[in-house]
C-alpha positions in Angstrom: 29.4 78.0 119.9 31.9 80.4 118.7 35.0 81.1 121.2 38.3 81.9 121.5 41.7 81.5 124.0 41.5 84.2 126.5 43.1 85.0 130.0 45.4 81.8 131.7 43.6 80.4 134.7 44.4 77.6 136.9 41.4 75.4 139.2 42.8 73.8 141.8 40.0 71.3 142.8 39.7 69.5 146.3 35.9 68.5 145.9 37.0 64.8 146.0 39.2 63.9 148.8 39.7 67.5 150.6 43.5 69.7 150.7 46.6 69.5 152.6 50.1 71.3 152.1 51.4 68.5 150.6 49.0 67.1 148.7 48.5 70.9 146.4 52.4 70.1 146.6 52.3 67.0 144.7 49.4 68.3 142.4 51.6 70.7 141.2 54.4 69.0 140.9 52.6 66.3 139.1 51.5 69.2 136.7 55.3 70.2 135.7 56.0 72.1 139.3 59.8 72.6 139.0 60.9 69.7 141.3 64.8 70.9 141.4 64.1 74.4 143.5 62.6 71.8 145.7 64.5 69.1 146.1 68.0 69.6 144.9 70.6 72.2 146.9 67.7 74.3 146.9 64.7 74.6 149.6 65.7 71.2 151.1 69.5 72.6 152.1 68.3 76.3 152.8 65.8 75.3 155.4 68.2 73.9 157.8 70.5 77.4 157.2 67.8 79.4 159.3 65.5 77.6 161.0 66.9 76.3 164.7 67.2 72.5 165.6 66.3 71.3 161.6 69.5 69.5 160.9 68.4 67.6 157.5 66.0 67.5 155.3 65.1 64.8 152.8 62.6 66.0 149.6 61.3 62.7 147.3 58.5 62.4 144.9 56.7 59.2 144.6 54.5 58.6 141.6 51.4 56.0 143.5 47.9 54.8 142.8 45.0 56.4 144.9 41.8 54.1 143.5 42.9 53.8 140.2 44.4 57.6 140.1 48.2 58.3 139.0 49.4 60.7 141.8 52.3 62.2 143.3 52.9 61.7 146.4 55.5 63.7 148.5 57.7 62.7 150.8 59.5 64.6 153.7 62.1 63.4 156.3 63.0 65.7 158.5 65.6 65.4 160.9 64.8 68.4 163.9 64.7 68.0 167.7 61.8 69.9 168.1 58.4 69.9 166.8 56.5 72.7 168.8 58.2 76.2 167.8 56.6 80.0 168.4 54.6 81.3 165.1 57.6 84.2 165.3 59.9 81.2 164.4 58.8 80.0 161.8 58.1 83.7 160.4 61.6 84.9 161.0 62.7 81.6 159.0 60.8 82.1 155.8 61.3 85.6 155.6 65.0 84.8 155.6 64.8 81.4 153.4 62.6 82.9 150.6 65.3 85.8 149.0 67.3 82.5 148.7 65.6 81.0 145.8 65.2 81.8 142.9 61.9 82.9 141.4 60.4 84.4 138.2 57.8 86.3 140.3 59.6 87.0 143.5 57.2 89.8 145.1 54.1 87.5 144.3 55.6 84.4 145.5 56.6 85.6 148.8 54.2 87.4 149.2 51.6 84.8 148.9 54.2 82.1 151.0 54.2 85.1 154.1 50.8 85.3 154.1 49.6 82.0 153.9 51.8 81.2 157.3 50.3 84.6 159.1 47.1 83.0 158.4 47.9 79.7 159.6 49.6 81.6 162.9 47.0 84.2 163.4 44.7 81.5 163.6 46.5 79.6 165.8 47.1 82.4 168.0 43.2 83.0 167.8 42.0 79.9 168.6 44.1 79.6 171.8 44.0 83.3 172.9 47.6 83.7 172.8 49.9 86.6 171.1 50.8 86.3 167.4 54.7 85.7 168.1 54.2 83.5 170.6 51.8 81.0 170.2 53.3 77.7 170.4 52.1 75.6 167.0 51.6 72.1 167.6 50.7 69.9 164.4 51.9 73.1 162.9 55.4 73.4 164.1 57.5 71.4 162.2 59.7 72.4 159.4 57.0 70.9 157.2 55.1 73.7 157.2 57.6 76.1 155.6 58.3 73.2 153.3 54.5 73.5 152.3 53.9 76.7 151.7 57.7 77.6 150.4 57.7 74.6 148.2 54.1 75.7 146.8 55.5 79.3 145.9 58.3 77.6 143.5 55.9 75.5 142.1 53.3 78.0 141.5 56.0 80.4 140.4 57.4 77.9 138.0 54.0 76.8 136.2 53.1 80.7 136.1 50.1 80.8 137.8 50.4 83.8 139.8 49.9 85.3 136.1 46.1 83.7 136.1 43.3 83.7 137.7 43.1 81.2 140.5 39.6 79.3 140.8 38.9 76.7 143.6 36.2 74.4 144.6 34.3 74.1 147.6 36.7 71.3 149.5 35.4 68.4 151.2 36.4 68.2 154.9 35.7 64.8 155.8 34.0 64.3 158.9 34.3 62.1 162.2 36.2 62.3 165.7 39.7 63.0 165.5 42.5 63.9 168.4 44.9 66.5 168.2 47.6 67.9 170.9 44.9 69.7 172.5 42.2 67.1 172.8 39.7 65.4 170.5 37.6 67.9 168.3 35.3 66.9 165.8 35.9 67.5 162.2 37.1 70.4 161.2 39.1 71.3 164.1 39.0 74.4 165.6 41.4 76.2 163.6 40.1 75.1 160.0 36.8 76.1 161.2 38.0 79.5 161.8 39.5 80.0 158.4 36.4 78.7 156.6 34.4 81.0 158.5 36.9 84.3 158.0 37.5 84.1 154.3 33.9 83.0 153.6 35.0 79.9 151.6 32.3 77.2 150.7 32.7 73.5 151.6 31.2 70.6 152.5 31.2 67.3 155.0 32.6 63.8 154.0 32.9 61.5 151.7 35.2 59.5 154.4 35.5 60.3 158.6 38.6 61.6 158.3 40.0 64.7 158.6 40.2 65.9 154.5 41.4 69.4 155.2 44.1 70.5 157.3 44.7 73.8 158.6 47.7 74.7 156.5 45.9 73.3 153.4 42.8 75.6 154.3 45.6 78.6 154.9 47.4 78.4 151.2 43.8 77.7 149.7 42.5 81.1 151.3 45.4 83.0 149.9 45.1 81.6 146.6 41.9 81.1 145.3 39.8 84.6 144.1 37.0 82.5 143.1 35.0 79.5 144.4 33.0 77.7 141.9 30.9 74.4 142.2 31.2 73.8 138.1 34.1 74.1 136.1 34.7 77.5 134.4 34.8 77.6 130.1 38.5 76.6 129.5 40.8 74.7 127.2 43.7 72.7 129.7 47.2 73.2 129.0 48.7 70.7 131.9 47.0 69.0 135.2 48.2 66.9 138.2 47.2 65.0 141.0 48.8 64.8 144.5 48.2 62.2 147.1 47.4 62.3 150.2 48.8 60.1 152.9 45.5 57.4 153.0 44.2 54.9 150.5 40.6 55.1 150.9 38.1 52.5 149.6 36.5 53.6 146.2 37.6 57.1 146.8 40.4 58.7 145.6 42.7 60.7 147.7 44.0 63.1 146.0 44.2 67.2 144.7 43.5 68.4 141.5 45.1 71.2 140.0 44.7 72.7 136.6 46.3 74.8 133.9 44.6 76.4 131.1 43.4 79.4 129.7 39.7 80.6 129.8 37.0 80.0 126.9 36.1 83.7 125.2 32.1 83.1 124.2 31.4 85.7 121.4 28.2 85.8 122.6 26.6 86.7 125.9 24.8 84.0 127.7 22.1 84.0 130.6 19.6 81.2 132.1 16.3 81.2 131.4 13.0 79.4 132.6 10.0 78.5 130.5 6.3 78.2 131.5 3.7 76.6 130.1 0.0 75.4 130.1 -2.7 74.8 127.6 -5.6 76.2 128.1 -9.4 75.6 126.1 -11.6 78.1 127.7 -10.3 81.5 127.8 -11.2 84.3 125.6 -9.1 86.5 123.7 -9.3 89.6 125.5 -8.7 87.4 128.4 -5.4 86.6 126.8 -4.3 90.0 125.8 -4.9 90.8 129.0 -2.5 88.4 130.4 0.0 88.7 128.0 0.0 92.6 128.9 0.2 91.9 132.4 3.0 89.3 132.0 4.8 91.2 130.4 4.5 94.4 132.9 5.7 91.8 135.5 9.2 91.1 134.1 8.3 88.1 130.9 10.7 88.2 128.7 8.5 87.1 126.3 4.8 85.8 125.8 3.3 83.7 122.7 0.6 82.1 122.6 0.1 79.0 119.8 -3.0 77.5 118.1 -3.3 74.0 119.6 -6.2 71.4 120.1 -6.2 69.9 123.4 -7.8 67.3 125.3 -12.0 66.2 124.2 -10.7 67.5 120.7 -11.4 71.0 121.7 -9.2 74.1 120.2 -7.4 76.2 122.2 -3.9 77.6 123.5 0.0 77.1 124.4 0.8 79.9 126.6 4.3 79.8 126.7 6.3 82.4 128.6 9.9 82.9 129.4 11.1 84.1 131.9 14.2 85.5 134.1 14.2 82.7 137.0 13.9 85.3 139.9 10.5 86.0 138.4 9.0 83.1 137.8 7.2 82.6 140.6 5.4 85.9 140.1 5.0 85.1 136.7 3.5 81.7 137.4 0.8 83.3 140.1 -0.1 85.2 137.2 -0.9 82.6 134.7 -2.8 81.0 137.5 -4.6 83.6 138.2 -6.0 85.0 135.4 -5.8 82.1 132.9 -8.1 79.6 135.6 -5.2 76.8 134.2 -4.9 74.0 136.9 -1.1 73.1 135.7 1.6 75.2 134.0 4.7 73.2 133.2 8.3 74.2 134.0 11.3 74.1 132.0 14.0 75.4 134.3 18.0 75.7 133.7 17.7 76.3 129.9 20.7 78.6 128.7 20.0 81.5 126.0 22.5 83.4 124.3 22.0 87.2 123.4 23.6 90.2 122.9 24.3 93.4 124.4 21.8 96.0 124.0 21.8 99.3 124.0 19.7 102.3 122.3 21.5 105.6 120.8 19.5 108.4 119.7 20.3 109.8 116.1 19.3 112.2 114.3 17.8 111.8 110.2 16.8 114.1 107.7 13.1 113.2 105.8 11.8 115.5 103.0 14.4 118.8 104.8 13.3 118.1 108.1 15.5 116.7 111.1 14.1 113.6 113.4 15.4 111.8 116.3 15.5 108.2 116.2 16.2 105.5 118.9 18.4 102.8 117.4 18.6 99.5 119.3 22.2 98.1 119.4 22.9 94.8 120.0 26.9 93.6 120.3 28.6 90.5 121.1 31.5 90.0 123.4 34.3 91.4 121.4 32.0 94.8 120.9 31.1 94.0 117.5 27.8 95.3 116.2 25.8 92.5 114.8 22.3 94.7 115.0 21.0 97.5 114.3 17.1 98.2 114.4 15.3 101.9 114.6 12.1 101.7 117.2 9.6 101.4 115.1 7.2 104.2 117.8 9.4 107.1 116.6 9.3 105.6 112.4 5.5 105.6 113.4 5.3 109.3 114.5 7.5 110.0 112.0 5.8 108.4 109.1 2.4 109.9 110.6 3.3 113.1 110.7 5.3 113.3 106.7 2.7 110.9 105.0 5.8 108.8 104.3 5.8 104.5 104.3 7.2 103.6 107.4 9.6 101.3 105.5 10.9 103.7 103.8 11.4 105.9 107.4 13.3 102.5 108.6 15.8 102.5 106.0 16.6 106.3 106.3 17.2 105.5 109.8 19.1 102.2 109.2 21.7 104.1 106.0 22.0 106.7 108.9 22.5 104.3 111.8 25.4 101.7 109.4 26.6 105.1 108.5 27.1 106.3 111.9 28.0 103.4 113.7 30.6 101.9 111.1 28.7 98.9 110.0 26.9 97.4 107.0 23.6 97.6 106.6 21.6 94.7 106.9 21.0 92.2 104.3 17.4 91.7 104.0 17.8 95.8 103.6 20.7 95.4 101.0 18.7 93.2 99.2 15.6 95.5 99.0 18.2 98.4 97.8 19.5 96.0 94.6 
């Protein structure tokens, strides 16, 4: 198929093994993330300027093996006396450590960092029926948090992806039993639930019984991603990366995927299709006109029927009709219906590509009078016209009414149509002109 470079877009995927701060972190690191606004006299020494009781923080990247997958893997020490701090806390904090680094996209970045943490808080404050400054964050209370989403900003701001599109897939949450400061919850806890369920975003259980999606991962995903897609959108990749999570699991690997590319352009349109069949040996043929009629009235996008011989060496029919797949149900009860076939094969999932069609009304002069004639148009994706065919009712009434050959009404229409529209005529209708 025909297709160009068009629009950058970026997938992070966490169908395998499920998404945590850290792990997108190390993903897009791994992908060319700028490590030095991270690690050196940048976010690591800035964090500690505003936020209360951090004295020290340590940024490394490790490059490791998760089940036979290159990853990186990032590692924090933290040196802080407290662990539990007030969602106004950690606001205040980023809203002052952010201006301090340097960004291509400053507006975007922060604004994306700020609200990934008020949805991480507001949650939070949610869940536990407590006020939006002052809910105390547990697991979420560290330093590490800001480090997360922070240290994702620079790294989305330095591979350029708030300029793209950002596609996600559904995540996998794990599953199992698993205790938190509050008690043991089932997987997802509370506040991951919430998330999933506010921002509408797909998922699904396992592979492992562990918890595969944490809060603050499911926080910067719903502030990223503007599309969730369970297959792979047309693109071309211009870098990828993988970051590891904190478990080696057996035959699984645990990591993030994150991708950088730009979309595939298809010159032409494409839709899905589905095609039903049956042979039939004992229907007549006003029976099958009929039915094709009727088919057609009911949504077919088409109905042929094909000389066969079929079982007992007796002659008869392929009915084959496609169909859009919302109708072909209806479509089916038809055939069944009004054919008396015991069986109609399916063909489902088949891809067709067409064009954009439209019909202009023009007006053509035959023998000093002035007609109106419908001209189908069909165009690909980058608006070119690649048809151009009158409807051949109005060359009929036309031809009718002048005592003119109807071909010779078509290519009236078609000089007038090229002429109007800008385009060539034709070539069978060149070739008829030589």
């Amino acid at each position: 198929m025909i297709h160009s470079s068009g629009q950058k877009i970026t997938l992070i995927d966490s169908s395998i093994a499920g998404i945590s701060g850290d792990m997108l972190l190390g993903a897009l690191v791994d992908a060319g993330g700028n490590k030095v606004k991270i690690k050196i006299n940048k976010l690591a020494e800035i964090i500690p300027e505003f936020l209360a009781d951090c004295k020290e923080i340590n940024i490394d990247f490790e490059e490791v093996n998760r089940s036979g997958i290159q990853a990186t893997r990032i590692g924090i020490n933290i040196h802080e006396h407290i662990h539990h701090r007030e969602g106004k806390t950690l606001m205040d904090a980023l809203n002052r450590i952010l201006p301090e680094v340097d960004l291509h996209s400053p507006k975007e970045a922060s604004n994306f960092a700020i609200n990934a943490l008020k949805t991480l808080i507001r949650t939070e404050a949610a869940v536990h029926n407590e006020p939006f400054d002052h809910v105390h964050l547990h697991e979420a209370g560290s330093a590490d948090t800001i480090i997360d989403v922070a240290g994702i900003a620079i790294a989305l701001d330095s591979l350029g992806v708030f300029n793209s599109k950002i596609y996600g897939t559904p995540p996998s949450i794990g599953g199992g039993i698993i205790k938190i400061d509050h008690g043991t919850y089932p997987v997802p806890p509370p506040a991951t639930t919430r998330i999933l369920r506010d921002y509408d975003i797909p998922f699904k259980g396992g592979p492992v019984e562990k918890e595969l999606v944490t809060p603050t991962g499911i926080s910067i995903l719903a502030n990223l991603v503007t599309e969730f897609v369970t297959v792979y959108p047309a693109m071309t990749i211009k870098t990828e990366g993988y970051g590891a999570g904190k478990y080696e699991f057996h035959g699984i690997p645990n990591v993030t995927r994150v991708i950088v590319g730009n979309s595939v352009t298809q010159k032409f349109y494409e839709d899905e299709i589905i095609i039903l069949e049956t042979n039939v040996d004992d229907v007549t043929g006003e029976v099958l006109g009929y039915t094709m009629n009727k088919l057609l009235q009911y949504g077919a996008l088409d109905v042929s029927y094909l000389n066969t011989v079929t079982k007992k060496n007796r002659p008869g029919y392929l009915i084959s009709v496609i169909s859009k797949p919302k109708d072909s149900v209806k479509l089916a009860s038809i055939l069944f219906e009004e054919t008396g076939t015991l069986g109609i094969r399916t063909i489902p999932g088949i891809k067709r590509l067409i064009l954009n069609r439209s019909v202009e009304r023009i007006a053509i002069t035959v023998d000093g009078k002035e007609f109106h004639v419908g001209i189908k148009i069909g165009k690909d994706s980058e608006d070119n016209i690649l048809t151009l065919k009158p409807e051949f009712e109005d060359l009929k009434e036309i031809a009718d009414e002048i005592g003119e050959p109807i071909k010779n009404i078509s290519d009236i229409a078609l000089k007038a149509a090229s002429e109007k529209f800008g385009t060539e005529l034709p070539m069978k209708h060149q070739e008829d002109k030589e």
